[in-house]
Legacy VTK file of the C-alpha trace (Angstrom):
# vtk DataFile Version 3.0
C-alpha trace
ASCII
DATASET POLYDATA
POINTS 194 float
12.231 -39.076 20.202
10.173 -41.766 21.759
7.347 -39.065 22.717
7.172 -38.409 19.111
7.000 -42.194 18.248
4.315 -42.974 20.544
2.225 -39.375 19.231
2.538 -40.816 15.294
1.791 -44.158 16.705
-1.357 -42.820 18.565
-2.176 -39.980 16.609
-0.641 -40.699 13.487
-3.104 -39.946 10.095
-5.625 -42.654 9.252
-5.933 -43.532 13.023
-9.698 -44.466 14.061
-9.411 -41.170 15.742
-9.090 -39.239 12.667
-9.477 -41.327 9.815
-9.700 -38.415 7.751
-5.684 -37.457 8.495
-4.360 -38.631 5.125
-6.488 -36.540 3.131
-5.820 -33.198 5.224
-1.992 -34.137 5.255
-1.981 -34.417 1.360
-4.398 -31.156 0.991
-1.627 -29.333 3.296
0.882 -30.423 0.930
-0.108 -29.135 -2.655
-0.146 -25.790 -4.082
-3.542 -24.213 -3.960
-5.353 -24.605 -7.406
-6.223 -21.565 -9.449
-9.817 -21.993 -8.882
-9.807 -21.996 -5.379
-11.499 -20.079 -3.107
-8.308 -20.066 -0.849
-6.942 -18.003 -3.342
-8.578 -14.738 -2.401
-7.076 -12.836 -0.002
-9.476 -11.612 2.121
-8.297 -10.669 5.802
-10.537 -12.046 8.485
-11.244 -11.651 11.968
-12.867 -14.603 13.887
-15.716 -14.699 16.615
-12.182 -14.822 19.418
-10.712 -11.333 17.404
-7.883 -13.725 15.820
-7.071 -12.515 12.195
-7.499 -15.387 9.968
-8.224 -16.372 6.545
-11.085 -17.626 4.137
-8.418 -20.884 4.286
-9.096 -21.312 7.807
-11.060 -24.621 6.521
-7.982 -25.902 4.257
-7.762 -29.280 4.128
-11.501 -30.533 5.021
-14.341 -30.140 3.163
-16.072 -26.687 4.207
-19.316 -24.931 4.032
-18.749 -21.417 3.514
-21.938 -18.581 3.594
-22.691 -15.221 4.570
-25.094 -13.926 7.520
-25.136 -11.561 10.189
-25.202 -11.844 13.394
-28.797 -9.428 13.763
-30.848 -11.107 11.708
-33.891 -12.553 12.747
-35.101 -14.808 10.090
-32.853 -16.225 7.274
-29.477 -16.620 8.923
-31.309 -18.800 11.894
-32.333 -20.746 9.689
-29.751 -21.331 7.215
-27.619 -22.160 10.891
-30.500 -24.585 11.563
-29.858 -26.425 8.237
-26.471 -26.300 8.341
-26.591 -28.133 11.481
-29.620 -30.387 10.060
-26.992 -31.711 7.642
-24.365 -32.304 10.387
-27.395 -34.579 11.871
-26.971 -36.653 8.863
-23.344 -37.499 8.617
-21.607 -40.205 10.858
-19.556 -39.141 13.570
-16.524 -39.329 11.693
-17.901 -37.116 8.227
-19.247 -34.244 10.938
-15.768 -34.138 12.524
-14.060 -33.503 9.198
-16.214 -30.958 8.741
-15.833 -27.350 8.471
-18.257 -24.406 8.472
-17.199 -20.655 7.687
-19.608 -17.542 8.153
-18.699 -14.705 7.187
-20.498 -11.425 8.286
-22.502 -8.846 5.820
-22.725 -6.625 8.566
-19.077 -5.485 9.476
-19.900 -2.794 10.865
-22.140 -4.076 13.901
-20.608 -8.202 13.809
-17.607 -7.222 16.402
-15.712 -10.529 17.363
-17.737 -9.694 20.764
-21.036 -10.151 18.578
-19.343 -12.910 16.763
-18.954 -14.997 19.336
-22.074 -14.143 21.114
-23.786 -15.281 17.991
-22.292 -18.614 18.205
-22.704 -19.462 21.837
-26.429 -18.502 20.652
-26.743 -20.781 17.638
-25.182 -23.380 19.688
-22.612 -23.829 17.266
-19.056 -26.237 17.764
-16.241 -23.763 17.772
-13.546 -26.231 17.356
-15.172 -26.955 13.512
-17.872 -23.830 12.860
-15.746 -20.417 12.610
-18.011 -17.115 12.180
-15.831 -13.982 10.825
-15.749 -10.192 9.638
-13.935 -8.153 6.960
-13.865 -4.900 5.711
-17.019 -3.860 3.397
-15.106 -4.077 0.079
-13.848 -7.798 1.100
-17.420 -8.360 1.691
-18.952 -7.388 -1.543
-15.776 -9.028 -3.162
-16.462 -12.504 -0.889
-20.665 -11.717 -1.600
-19.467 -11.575 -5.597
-17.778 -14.951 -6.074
-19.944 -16.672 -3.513
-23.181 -14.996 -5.721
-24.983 -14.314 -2.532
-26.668 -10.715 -3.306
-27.288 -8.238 -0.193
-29.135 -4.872 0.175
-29.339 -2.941 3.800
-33.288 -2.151 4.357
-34.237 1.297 5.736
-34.722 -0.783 9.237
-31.496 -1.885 9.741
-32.191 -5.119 8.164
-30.700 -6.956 5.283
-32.433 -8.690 2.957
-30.021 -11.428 0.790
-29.857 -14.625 -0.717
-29.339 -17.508 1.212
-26.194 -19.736 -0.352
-24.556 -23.011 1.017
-21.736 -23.404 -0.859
-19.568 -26.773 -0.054
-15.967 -26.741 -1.132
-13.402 -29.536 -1.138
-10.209 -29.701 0.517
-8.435 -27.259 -1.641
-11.189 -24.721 -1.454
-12.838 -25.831 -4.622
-16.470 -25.484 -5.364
-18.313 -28.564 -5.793
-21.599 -28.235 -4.356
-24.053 -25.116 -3.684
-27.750 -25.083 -2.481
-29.798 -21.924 -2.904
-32.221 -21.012 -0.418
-33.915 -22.015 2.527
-36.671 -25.096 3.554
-35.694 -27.484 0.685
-33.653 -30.782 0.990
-29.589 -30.919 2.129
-29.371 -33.986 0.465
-27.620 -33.005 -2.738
-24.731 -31.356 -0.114
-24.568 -34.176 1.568
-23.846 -36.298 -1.380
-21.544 -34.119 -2.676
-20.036 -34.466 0.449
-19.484 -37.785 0.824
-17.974 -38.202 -2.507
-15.574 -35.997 -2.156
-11.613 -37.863 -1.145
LINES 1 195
194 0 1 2 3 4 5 6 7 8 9 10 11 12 13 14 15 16 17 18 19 20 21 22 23 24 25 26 27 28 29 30 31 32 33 34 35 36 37 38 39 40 41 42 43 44 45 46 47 48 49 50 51 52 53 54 55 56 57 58 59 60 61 62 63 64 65 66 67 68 69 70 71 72 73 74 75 76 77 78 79 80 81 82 83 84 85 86 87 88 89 90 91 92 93 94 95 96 97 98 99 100 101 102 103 104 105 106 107 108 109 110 111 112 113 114 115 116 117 118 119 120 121 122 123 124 125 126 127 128 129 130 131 132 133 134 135 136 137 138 139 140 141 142 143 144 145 146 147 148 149 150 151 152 153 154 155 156 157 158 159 160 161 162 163 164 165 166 167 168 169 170 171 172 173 174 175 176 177 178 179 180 181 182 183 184 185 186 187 188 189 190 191 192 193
């Protein structure tokens, strides 16, 4: 009893350490809304081969796009401004902070790949999560997100590039099309979110 006392004292929500605790504790709590993205099932393998969820970021604010792991352009860079927009948020915002990728390419982004992928972006695996699905939980993912993909004779893909920030619940609030323009609207939507 006293271990627990001293882990709510010291770890308890709202602590400096986490002063984001309340708002993941009360997002835990409720029923998923009908517009979340949550909502979908859509079974999900991460970059370590554990099955997971699109919910994996439930609770904090998320950034949720599709890449693969292959490309050699467009998903660099949409990384590279994902984690241009991490630059800009205090310590605190950036650990609340979730990112989910899911792959276009199931059929070549292996967990192996996966996590490959990350080490190579450089990404933080305790908060950035990179996944794959089957292809009709793809298109159905590609669909709601409105991020449009075609496979090129090469092997290549060619398809939109889409930030979409939800909040807590998995609710869209915020979505930037595109590569090379400003992060600011995301991170303003960010920071007004509870």
């Amino acid at each position: 009893m006293m271990m627990l006392l001293l882990w709510l004292v010291g770890c308890g929500p709202g602590t400096p350490e986490d002063p984001y605790a309340d708002q993941v504790a009360a997002a835990l709590a409720e029923p998923l809304p009908a517009d979340s993205l949550y909502t979908l099932e859509l079974p999900l393998v991460d970059q370590h081969g554990r099955p997971s969820g699109l919910g994996v970021g439930r609770g904090h604010p998320t950034l949720v796009s599709m890449f693969y792991a292959s490309c050699p352009t467009a998903c660099p860079m949409l990384v590279g401004e994902v984690q241009a927009l991490e630059d800009r948020l205090t310590a605190a915002e950036r650990a609340d902070l979730r990112v989910v990728l899911v792959s276009l390419d199931p059929d070549r982004d292996t967990p192996a790949v996966l996590a490959e992928a990350a080490e190579r972006y450089g990404v933080d695996g305790a908060r950035w999560s990179l996944h794959r699905t089957e292809d009709e939980h793809v298109r159905t993912l590609s669909a709601v997100l409105d991020i449009q993909y075609r496979d090129l004779p090469d092997g290549e893909m060619n398809h939109s590039t889409i930030l979409t920030l939800v909040d807590r619940q998995g609710r869209k609030v915020a979505r930037r099309d595109g590569l090379g323009g400003t992060v600011d609207p995301l991170v303003d939507a960010l920071r007004g979110l509870p």
